[in-house]
C-alpha positions as CSV (number, residue, x, y, z in Angstrom):
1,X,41.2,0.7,-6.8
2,X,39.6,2.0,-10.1
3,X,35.6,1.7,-9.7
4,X,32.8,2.8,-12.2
5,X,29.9,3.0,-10.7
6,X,26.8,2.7,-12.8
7,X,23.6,4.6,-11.6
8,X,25.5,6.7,-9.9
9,X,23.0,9.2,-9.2
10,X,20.5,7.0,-7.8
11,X,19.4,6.3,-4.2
12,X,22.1,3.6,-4.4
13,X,24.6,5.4,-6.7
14,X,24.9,8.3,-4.1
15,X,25.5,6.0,-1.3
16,X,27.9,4.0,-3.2
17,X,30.3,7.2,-3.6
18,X,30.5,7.8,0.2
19,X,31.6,4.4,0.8
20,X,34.1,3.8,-1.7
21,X,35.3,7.3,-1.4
22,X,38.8,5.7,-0.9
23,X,38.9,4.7,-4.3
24,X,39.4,6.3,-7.6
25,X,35.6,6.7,-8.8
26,X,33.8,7.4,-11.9
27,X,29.9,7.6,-10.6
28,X,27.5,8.1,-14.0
29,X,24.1,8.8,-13.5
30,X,21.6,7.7,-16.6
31,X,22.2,11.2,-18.2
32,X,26.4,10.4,-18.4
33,X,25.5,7.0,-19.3
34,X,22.7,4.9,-20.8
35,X,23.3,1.0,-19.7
36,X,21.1,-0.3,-23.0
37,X,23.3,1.2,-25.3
38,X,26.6,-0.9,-26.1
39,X,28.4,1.7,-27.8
40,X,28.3,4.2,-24.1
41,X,28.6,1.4,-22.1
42,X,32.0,0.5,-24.1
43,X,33.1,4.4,-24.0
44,X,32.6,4.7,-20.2
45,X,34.6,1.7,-19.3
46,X,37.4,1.9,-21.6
47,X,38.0,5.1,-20.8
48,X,37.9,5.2,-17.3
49,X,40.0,1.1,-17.0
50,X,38.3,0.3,-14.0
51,X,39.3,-2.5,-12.1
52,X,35.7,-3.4,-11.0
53,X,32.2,-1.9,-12.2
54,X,29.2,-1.7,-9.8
55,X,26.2,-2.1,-12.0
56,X,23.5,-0.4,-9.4
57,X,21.7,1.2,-12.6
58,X,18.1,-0.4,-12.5
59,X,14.4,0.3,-13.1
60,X,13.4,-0.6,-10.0
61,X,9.5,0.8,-10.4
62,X,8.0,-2.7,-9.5
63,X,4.3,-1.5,-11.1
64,X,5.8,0.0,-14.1
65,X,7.9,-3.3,-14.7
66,X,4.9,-4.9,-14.8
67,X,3.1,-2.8,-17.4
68,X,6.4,-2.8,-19.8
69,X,7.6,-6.1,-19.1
70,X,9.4,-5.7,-22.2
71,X,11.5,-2.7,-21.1
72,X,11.8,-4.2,-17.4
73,X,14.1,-6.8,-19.3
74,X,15.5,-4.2,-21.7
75,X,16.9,-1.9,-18.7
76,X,17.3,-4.8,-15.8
77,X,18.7,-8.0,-18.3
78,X,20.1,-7.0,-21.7
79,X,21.3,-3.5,-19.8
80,X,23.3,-6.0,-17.4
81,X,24.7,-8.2,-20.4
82,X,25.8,-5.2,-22.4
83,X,28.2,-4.1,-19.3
84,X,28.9,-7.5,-18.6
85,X,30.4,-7.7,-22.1
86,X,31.9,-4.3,-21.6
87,X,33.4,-5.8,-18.2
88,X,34.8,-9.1,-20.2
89,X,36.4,-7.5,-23.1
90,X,38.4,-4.3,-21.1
91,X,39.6,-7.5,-18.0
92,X,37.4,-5.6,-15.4
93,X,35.3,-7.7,-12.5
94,X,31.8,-6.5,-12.2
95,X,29.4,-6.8,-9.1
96,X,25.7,-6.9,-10.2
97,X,23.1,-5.5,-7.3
98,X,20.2,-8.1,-7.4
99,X,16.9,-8.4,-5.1
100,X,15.0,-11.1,-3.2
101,X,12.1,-10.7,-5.7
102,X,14.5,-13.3,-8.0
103,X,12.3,-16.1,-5.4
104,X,8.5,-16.5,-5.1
105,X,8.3,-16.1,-1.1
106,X,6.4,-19.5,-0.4
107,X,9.0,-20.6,2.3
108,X,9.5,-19.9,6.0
109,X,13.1,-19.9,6.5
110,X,15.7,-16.9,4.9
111,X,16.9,-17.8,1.4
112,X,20.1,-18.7,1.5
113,X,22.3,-18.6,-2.2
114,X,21.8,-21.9,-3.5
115,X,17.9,-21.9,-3.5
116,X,16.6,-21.8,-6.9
117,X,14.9,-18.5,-7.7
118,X,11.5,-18.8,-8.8
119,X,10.3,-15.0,-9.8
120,X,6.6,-14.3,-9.8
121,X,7.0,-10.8,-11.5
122,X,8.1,-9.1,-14.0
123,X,10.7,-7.3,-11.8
124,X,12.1,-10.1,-10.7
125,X,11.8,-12.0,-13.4
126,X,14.2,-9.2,-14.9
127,X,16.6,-9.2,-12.5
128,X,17.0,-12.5,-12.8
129,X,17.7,-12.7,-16.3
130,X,20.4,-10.0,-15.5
131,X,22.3,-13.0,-12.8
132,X,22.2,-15.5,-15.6
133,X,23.7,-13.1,-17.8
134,X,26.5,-12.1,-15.8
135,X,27.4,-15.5,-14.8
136,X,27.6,-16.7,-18.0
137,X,29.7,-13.9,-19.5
138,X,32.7,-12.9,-16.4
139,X,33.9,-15.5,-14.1
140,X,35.2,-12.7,-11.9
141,X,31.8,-10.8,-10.7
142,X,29.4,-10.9,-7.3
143,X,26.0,-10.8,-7.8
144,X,24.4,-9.0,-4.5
145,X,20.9,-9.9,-3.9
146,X,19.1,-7.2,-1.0
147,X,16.0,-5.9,-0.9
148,X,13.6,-3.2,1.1
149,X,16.4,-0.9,0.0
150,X,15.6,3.1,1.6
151,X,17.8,5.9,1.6
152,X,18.6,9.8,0.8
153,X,18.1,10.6,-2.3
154,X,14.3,9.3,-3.1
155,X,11.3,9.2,-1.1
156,X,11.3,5.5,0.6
157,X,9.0,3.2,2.6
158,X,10.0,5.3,5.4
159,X,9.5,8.3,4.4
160,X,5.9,7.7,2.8
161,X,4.5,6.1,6.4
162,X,5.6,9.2,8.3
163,X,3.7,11.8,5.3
164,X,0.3,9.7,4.9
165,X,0.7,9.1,9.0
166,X,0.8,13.1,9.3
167,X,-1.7,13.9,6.4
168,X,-4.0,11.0,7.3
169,X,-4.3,10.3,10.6
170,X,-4.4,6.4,10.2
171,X,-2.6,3.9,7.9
172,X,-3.7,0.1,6.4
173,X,0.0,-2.0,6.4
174,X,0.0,-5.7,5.4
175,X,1.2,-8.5,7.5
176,X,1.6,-11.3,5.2
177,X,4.8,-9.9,3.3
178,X,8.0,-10.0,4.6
179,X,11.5,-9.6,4.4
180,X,14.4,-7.2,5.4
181,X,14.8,-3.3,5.5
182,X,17.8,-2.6,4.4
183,X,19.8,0.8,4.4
184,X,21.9,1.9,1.1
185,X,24.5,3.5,3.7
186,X,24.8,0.1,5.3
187,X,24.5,-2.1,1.9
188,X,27.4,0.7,0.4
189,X,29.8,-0.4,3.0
190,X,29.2,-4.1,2.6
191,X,29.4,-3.8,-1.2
192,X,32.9,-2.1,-0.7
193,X,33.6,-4.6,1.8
194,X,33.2,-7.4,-0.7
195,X,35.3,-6.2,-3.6
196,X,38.2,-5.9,-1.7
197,X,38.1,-9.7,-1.4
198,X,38.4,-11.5,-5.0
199,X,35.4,-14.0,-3.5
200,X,33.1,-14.4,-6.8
201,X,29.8,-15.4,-6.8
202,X,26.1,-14.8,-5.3
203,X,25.5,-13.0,-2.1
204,X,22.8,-11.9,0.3
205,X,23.3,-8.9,1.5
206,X,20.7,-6.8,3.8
207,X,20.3,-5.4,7.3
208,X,20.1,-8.8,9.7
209,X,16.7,-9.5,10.7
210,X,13.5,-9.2,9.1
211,X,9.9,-8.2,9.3
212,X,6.4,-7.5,7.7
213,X,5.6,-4.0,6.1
214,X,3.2,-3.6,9.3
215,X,6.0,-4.1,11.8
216,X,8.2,-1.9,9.7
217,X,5.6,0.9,9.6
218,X,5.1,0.7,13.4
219,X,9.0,1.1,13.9
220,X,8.9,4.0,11.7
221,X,5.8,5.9,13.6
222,X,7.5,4.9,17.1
223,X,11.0,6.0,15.9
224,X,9.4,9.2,14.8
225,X,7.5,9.9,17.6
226,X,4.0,9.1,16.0
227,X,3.0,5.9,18.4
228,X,-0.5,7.4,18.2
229,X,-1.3,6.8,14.7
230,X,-3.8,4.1,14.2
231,X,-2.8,1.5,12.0
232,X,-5.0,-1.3,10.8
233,X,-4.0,-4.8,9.4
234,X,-4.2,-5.7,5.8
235,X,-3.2,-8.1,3.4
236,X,-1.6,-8.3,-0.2
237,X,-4.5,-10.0,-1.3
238,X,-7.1,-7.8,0.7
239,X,-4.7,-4.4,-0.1
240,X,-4.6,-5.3,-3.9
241,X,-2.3,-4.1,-6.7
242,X,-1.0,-4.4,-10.4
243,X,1.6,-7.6,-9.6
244,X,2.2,-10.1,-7.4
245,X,4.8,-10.0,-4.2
246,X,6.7,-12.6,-2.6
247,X,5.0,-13.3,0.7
248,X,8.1,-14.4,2.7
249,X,11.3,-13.2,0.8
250,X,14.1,-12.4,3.7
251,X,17.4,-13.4,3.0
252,X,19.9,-15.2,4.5
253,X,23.4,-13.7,5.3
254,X,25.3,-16.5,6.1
255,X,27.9,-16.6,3.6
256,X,29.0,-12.6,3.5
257,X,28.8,-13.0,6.6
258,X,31.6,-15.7,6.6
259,X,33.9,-13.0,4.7
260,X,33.5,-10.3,7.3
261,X,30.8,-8.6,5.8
262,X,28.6,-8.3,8.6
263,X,25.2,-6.1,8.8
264,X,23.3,-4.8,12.0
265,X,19.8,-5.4,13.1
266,X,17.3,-3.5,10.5
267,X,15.9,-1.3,13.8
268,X,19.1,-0.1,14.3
269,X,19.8,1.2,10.6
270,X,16.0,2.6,10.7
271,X,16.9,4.5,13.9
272,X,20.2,6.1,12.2
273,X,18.6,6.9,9.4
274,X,15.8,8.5,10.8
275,X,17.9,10.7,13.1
276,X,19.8,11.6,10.3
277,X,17.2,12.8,7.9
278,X,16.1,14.8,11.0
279,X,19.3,16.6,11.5
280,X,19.6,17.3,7.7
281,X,15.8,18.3,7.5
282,X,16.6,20.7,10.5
283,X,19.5,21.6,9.1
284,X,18.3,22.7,5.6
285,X,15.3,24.5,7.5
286,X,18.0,27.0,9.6
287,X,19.6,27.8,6.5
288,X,17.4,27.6,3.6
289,X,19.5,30.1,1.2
290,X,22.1,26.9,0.9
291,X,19.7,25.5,-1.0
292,X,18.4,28.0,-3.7
């Protein structure tokens, strides 16, 4: 299968082109391709003929969304119509990665596909606008909502409790938001999963289970061999910040599940990923000249 992948370069992008390695890729990172600008996005596509585009290109900076609102929607919405268009005119199917910010977290139970999102900022308010896009434009496209998404490739959740753990000594974690850790390596293979299987529409699509960013924090610090790092309770409202989190946004998995598109407990995907940065870590420490 021909596949474009946009933001290729990203924390996504790169795990994206190990799982569909099968197939005959065109991975563009921001500098091959700009998703705002029609006249690239038309280029890219008609050039390459793919037979499906995955749009992971996103601004994803949740604070800086929230200070630009204006280029949150720029980027995240009108960047998603303008491929969508791209996708419609040149007959290719288009999966669109989404995130559980798209609902406002004042539930107890896993969204499932046919809640009605209800963003409460101006991330999700943007990625949201990029859904309604795509549906209204290609009948043939999946729209993949995750979230917690860590990774190679930038620093993650992960990676930021083990350095403050090691620099600090202590860390404050809030218990009163929630949702699922998910790994791009796992979300990669799901993705590739799905467009083997002409099943349009709206997925969920993260590691099964879920937690708060406190439980998820411990897991890292006991994974990583840093039980004795005190950690105190918080919450959002007590922790502060520029915008406003869904309190309780984990996701149902029902229906990919239903296609075979199954995903292992988040502990378990924390646990490979952690050994794996390890090895690489170690790795690139015994022979440091492969990097200069």
């Amino acid at each position: 299968m021909r596949v474009v992948i946009t933001g290729g370069r990203g924390q996504l992008g790169r795990a994206l082109q190990a799982a569909l390695a099968e197939h005959d890729l065109s991975a563009l990172g921001h500098a091959e391709l700009d998703v705002t600008d029609a006249a690239q996005v038309r280029r890219a596509i008609d050039g390459f003929r793919p037979e499906v585009v995955v749009h992971a290109a996103a601004w994803t900076d949740t604070a800086g969304c929230e200070a630009d609102p204006d280029r949150a929607l720029l980027v995240n919405g009108e960047g998603t119509r303008i491929v969508a268009e791209a996708c419609a005119n040149f007959g290719a199917a288009m999966l669109y990665v989404s995130t559980n910010e798209v609902f406002d977290g004042e539930t107890a139970e896993p969204y499932r596909e046919e809640d009605k999102p209800n963003p409460i900022n101006a991330y999700g308010r943007s990625k949201l606008e990029g859904e309604r896009h795509l549906m209204s434009l290609l009948e043939r496209h999946y729209i993949v909502r995750t979230s917690w998404l860590y990774g190679p490739g930038r620093v993650s959740f992960p990676e930021k409790i083990v350095q403050a753990a090691r620099e600090q000594g202590r860390l404050r974690l809030v218990t009163d938001e929630i949702a699922s850790p998910t790994w791009t390596a796992d979300l990669a293979v799901a993705i590739d999963r799905l467009i083997r299987q002409s099943a349009w529409g709206v997925y969920h699509v993260t590691n099964h289970g879920y937690c708060s960013r406190l439980e998820w924090g411990k897991e890292v610090l006991r994974l990583s061999g840093l039980d004795s790092v005190s950690v105190e309770s918080t919450t959002l409202g007590e922790f502060g910040g520029p915008y406003r989190k869904p309190a309780f946004s984990a996701l149902s998995n029902e229906k990919a599940t239903r296609l075979g598109v199954e995903m292992r407990p988040w502990q378990e995907a924390l646990a490979d990923h952690l050994s794996r940065s390890r090895d690489e870590s170690g790795a690139a420490a015994a022979t440091p000249e492969v990097n200069r």
